[in-house]
Every structure is written in C-alpha cells, then in structure tokens.
C-alpha positions, 0 to 999 in steps of 0.5 A: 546137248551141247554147253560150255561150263567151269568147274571151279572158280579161278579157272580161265578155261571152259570146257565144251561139252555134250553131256549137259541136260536143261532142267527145271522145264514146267508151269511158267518156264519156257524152254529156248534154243539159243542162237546168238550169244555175246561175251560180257565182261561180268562172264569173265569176272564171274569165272573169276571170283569177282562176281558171286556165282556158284560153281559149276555152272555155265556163263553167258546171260546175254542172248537170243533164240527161239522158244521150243515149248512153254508150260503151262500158265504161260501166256504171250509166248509160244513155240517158234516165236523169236526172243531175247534173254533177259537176265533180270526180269521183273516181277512186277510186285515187290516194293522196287517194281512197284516205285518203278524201279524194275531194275532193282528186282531182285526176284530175278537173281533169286534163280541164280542158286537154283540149278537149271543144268544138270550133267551125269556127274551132277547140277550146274547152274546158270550165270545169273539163273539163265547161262546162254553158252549152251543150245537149250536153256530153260528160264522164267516165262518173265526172261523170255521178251519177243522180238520182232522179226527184222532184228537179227539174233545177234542184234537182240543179244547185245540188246539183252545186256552191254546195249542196254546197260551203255545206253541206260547209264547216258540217258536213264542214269546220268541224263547226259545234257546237251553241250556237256562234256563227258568221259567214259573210262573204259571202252568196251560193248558197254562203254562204246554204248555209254559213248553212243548214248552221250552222243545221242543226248547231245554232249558237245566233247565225248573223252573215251579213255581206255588202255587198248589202242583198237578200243580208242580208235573204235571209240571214235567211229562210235562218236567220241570226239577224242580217245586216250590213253588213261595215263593222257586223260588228266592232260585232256581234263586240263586241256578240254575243261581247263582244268576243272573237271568233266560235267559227267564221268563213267567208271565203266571198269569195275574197279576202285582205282578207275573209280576214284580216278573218275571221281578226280576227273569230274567237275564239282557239282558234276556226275560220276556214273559208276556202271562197272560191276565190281568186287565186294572187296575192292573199297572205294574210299572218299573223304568226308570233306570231298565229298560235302565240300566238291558236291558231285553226285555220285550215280550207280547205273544198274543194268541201264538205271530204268525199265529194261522192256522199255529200254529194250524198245528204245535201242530197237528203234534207235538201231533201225532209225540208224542213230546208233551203230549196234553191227559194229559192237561185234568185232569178231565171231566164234562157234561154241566149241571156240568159246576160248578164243572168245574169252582170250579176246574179252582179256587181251581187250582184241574185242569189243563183243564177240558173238557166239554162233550156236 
C-alpha cells in the first residue's frame, strides 16, 4: 500500500511509497482505511527532532476513515463503520483515568516504540503509535471513535487533534471568562480553534498574534477582534489593558521564547496557557520573585486538558449548531503523492490546515 515515510530525523522530505505493509492486525485492533488526514505542526517537529520519535516512521496522527476488519475481543466496532483516530486513548484504568484525567494516560503513548508498518527493507513505526499519512493503518480498538454519518471525514480528522486541542485549552484548560480579555500567540489550526474557543466563552477583546499576515486576517474571520504582528503585540497590551497585562495568554508555538513572552503579556493573577509542544531542551527560565510576587497561574493544556471522547462530542455539536467554523480550518487540499507540498505550506505559515485526500 501506499505511505508516506522519513527515514531519518533531520530530513525535510517524505518519501511516498508502495512497498509499505500495516502490521500488528489481532485481538483487540482494528484495521482502517483511511480517508482524510490533516497536517499538524507536531508532524513537522516530529521530523525535526523536536519531538521524540523513532525512525523510520510515517507521520500524521490526526484522521479518518472506515474500519475494514476488527479482531477478536473487540466490541462496539465493525466493518464499514465510519471513525476518527484518536492519538491518545485512554485506558480507563491507571491512576489518571481513574482521577479523570484521560488525557494524561499514558498507555496510549506506549505504542508509539512498537512498529505497526513494516517495509521489505524492515519496521517503521507510526507517529505517536498510529501514523495516518498512509491508506491502511492498524491501531488499538480504543483509537477507533465512531462518528456519525453527516460529519465529513475531513471534518473528524481536525477534530482528532488541532480542534480539540484549541478548543480544549479555552474552555476545559484556562476556562476563559465572559468580558475577559485575551491573547493567543500563534495562529494556526490549533490557534484559530483556541480563538474560537475564547469567543465561544465570552472574551470581550481576542488578540491574535502571529508573524504571518493571511494567518492575522484569518484570525479575524474566526473571532479574534484584532491581529498583530508579534513585534505590535506589546503596543495592543498597553493600548487594550493599559498596560497591565492580558486576563489569559496562550503560547500556542512551542517555544521558550514565545513563552516568556506571553508570560510578560499576562496580567498578574491572570493565565498563561501553554498549549505548543516543545523541545525538552528549550527552558523556560522565570525567577523566583516573578513568579511568587506576580501570582500568574501558569496551565499547561494537553491535548485539550479534558476527556477527549467528550471533547469530541462537543465540538460536533458545536459545528452543526454553526457556533464555530471548522470548513474553513482547511485552507488548502493535497493527494498523498503531494504530502511535500503540504509540508512546505505547515513551513511558510501559507496554511492553516492542509487536508490530505487519500
């Protein structure tokens, strides 16, 4: 079947190939065709490095498709049905899923060092244990979530990650207040999501802040109510608050720097929501007297910061209700042989989401 994989981390480019067989179909896996896939920015930073991820191995994490055979053990899931990956299921059992902390599971991640491809030349894993750039994947029963019939395929794979995550770090994370004032650094899918979420929870003022210009214009048609350059945003800060700082910020980059410059941009007493993934090299330093003395709570948001099936739920009902704008998350569309293109759009900042039609 057909895939695209890296072969080494440091490389830019995918190679798309034929030779590529899904592994590891038994008791309690499904086997999916997959149909839709989007981009995300933790595909690129897995490539990169900055993300750990063994090598070779075939990126994506975020789509849907149809299941073609389940194995034995598995119920609630049969052939045709119409599903969405989750990247990061839960297990229902460990000491996170029993506090009610899904997203923190990390049975999920445990099948990211398990090969589930395998080429003539030898394994290769999956990004993040599923690896969706590809026509056939074979994953945990627990990875498959049914969708219903009217939600397009593309629709469910940015539910499966960007959405969710956005959505999840306004409302679950940082439970954005009605008349607030915000600031989200970074607006691509995740971060035009975190602006619809703060939107959707009442902020009075949404700052989108992003180095890209079409990704500021964007942001406005998504509900931010003004966009800026980063090199602006500490002229909006004075001008919007009078100087004293946003009532929640997210760093939705992935990097120290941005960090600490949301961390200056938020009001004491107010939140900084981290929701980019990082390097576990690249420190943010604060100093103690900071952060006693300013009193600013300081809230990682992991993928969305709540259960994921729930989240799920929501941002469905939310999308048919109209009350946010998912179609318009995916600016441009690419077959699998051009996932290139799609990657040198994630880099030049040329898209929000790119679709990949398999």
């Amino acid at each position: 079947m057909r895939a695209a994989v890296l072969h080494e981390i440091g490389q830019d480019k995918l190679e798309v190939l034929d030779d590529v067989e899904a592994v590891g179909f038994g008791p309690g896996r499904v086997r999916i065709r997959v149909r839709a896939t989007g981009l995300c920015h933790s595909d690129v930073s897995a490539m990169s490095g900055v993300l750990p991820q063994p090598a070779p191995f075939i990126p994506g994490h975020e789509g849907a498709g149809e299941i073609l055979d389940v194995g034995d053990g598995v119920t609630g899931l049969t052939p045709g049905q119409r599903v969405l990956l989750c990247w990061l299921p839960a297990c229902g059992s460990c000491a996170a899923c029993r506090r009610g902390q899904t997203q923190l599971c990390l049975a999920g991640f445990m099948n990211a060092g398990t090969p589930n491809f395998k080429r003539p030349g030898g394994d290769v894993f999956g990004f993040a244990g599923t690896g969706t750039f590809t026509e056939e994947v074979v994953v945990d029963a627990g990875c498959a979530v049914p969708i219903p019939d009217d939600v397009p395929f593309d629709i469910a794979a940015l539910i499966g990650c960007g959405v969710t995550t956005g959505l999840g770090a306004a409302i679950n994370t940082a439970k954005v207040e009605a008349g607030s004032s915000v600031a989200v650094i970074g607006c691509g899918g995740v971060g035009i999501s975190a602006i619809q979420g703060a939107r959707l929870q009442g902020a009075a003022q949404i700052v989108a802040v992003d180095p890209v210009e079409s990704r500021r214009e964007a942001a406005l048609r998504f509900g931010a109510t003004e966009a800026v350059a980063p090199e602006a945003l500490a002229d909006a800060k004075q001008r919007i608050t009078a100087g004293e700082g946003f009532d929640y910020v997210f760093e939705v980059v992935g990097k120290s720097a941005t960090a600490r410059t949301a961390y200056e941009t938020t009001r004491r007493g107010g939140t900084l929501c981290v929701v980019g993934a990082g390097a576990m090299d690249d420190n943010l330093q604060l100093n103690m007297f900071e952060l006693f003395f300013d009193e600013k709570r300081i809230l990682p948001s992991m993928y969305g910061g709540g259960d994921v099936l729930r989240s799920y739920e929501r941002a469905i009902a939310l999308w048919r209700a109209g009350r946010i704008d998912l179609e318009s998350l995916i600016t441009h569309r690419v077959p699998l042989a051009n996932i290139n293109e799609a990657l040198e759009q994630m880099r030049t900042g040329a898209s929000l989401r790119t679709c990949i039609e398999i």
